[in-house]
C-alpha positions in Angstrom: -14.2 -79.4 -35.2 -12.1 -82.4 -34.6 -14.9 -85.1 -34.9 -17.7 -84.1 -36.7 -19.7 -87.9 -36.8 -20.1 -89.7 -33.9 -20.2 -93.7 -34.8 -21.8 -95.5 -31.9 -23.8 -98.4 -30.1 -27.1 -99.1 -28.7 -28.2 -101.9 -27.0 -32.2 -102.2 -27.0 -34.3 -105.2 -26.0 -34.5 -105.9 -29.7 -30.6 -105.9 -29.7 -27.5 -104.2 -31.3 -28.0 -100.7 -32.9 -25.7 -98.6 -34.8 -26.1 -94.7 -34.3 -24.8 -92.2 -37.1 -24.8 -88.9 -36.0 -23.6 -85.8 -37.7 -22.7 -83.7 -34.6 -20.8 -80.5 -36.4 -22.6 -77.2 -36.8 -22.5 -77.7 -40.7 -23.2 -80.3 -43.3 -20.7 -83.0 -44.1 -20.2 -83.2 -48.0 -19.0 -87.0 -47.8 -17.6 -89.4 -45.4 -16.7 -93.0 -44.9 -16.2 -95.3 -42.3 -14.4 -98.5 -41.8 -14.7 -101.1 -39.0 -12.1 -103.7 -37.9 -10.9 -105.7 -35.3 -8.7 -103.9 -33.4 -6.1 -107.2 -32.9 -6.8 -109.2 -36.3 -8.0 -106.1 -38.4 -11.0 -108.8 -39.5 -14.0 -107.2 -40.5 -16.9 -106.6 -38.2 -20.1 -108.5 -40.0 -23.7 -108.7 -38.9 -25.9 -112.6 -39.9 -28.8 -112.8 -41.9 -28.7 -109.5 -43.4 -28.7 -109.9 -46.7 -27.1 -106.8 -48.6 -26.0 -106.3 -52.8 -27.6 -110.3 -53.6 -25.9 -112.1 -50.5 -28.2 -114.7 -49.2 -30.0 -114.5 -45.7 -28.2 -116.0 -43.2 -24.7 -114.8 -44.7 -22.2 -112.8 -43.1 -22.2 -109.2 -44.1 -19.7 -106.9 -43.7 -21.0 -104.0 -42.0 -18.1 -101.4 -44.3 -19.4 -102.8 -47.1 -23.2 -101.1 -46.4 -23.7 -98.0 -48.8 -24.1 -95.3 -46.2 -20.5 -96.1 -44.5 -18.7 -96.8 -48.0 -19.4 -93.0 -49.6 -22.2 -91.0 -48.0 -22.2 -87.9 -50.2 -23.9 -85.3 -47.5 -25.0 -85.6 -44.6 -27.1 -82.4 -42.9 -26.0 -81.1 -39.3 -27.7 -82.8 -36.6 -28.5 -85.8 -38.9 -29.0 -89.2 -37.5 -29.3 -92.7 -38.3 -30.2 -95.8 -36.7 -28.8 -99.0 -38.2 -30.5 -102.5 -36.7 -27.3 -104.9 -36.3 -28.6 -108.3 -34.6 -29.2 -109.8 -31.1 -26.7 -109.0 -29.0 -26.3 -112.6 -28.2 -25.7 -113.7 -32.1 -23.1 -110.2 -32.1 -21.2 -111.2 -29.5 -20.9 -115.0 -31.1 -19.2 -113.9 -34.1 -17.5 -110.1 -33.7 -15.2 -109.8 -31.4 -16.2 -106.9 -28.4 -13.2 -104.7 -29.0 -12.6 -102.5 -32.5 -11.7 -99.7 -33.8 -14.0 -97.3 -36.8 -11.6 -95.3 -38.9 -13.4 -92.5 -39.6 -12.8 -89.9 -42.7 -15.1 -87.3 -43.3 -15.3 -83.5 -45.2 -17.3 -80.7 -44.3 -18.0 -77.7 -46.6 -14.7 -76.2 -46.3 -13.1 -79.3 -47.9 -11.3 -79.5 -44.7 -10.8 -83.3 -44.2 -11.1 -85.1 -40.9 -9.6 -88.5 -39.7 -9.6 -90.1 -36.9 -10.0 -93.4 -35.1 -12.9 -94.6 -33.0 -12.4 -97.4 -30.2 -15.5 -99.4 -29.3 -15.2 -101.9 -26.2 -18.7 -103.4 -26.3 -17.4 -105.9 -22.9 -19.9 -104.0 -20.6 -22.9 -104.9 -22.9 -22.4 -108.9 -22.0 -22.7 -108.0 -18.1 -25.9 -106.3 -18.5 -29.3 -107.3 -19.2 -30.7 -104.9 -20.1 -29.7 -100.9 -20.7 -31.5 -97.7 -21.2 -30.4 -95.4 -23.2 -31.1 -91.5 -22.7 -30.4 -89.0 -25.2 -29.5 -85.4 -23.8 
């Protein structure tokens, strides 16, 4: 089990999602994840979603929510789905490229890292995409 969470991206007609996924046979007893940009290391941040007292309207750093600073378990098969923005407003201030460093324990205490690269480019050429889940 190399990568137990899978970090990913759906784009809806509502706009950006994040997708958390615990994909190992087994719990996770913590994990966190950090996004950057993959040439400036800047922080990926989503507008108008006020988080911990910032005004609406402000940029929030998407590390900074709770569930990708410390989640303390996370069951097998668990998933989450994250509302970003419009991909119009995501694409105005992220950039398309980044990586998600990843760090997670299962119940072994056996410790994964690793590095996810996102290259959200082909979402700007479409206008709209299904996704299906297998």
């Amino acid at each position: 089990m190399t990568q137990p969470l899978v970090i990913d991206f759906e784009l809806r007609t509502d706009g950006f999602w994040i997708i958390v996924q615990n994909i190992s046979g087994g719990p996770l007893t913590s994990f966190t994840a950090q996004f950057s940009d993959i040439n400036m290391g800047m922080p990926i941040t989503i507008s108008g979603m006020p988080i911990r007292g910032n005004p609406a309207g402000a940029r929030t750093i998407i590390s900074d929510y709770e569930i990708f600073k410390k989640c303390g378990y996370l069951a097998p098969g668990k998933r989450f789905e994250l509302f970003v923005e419009n991909d119009r407003v995501f694409f105005e201030i992220n950039p398309s490229e980044f990586n998600i460093v990843i760090s997670a324990a299962d119940t072994n205490n056996q410790m994964h890292h690793y590095t996810i690269s996102h290259n959200l480019k082909i979402y700007k050429q479409l206008i709209h995409t299904t996704i299906v889940n297998q």
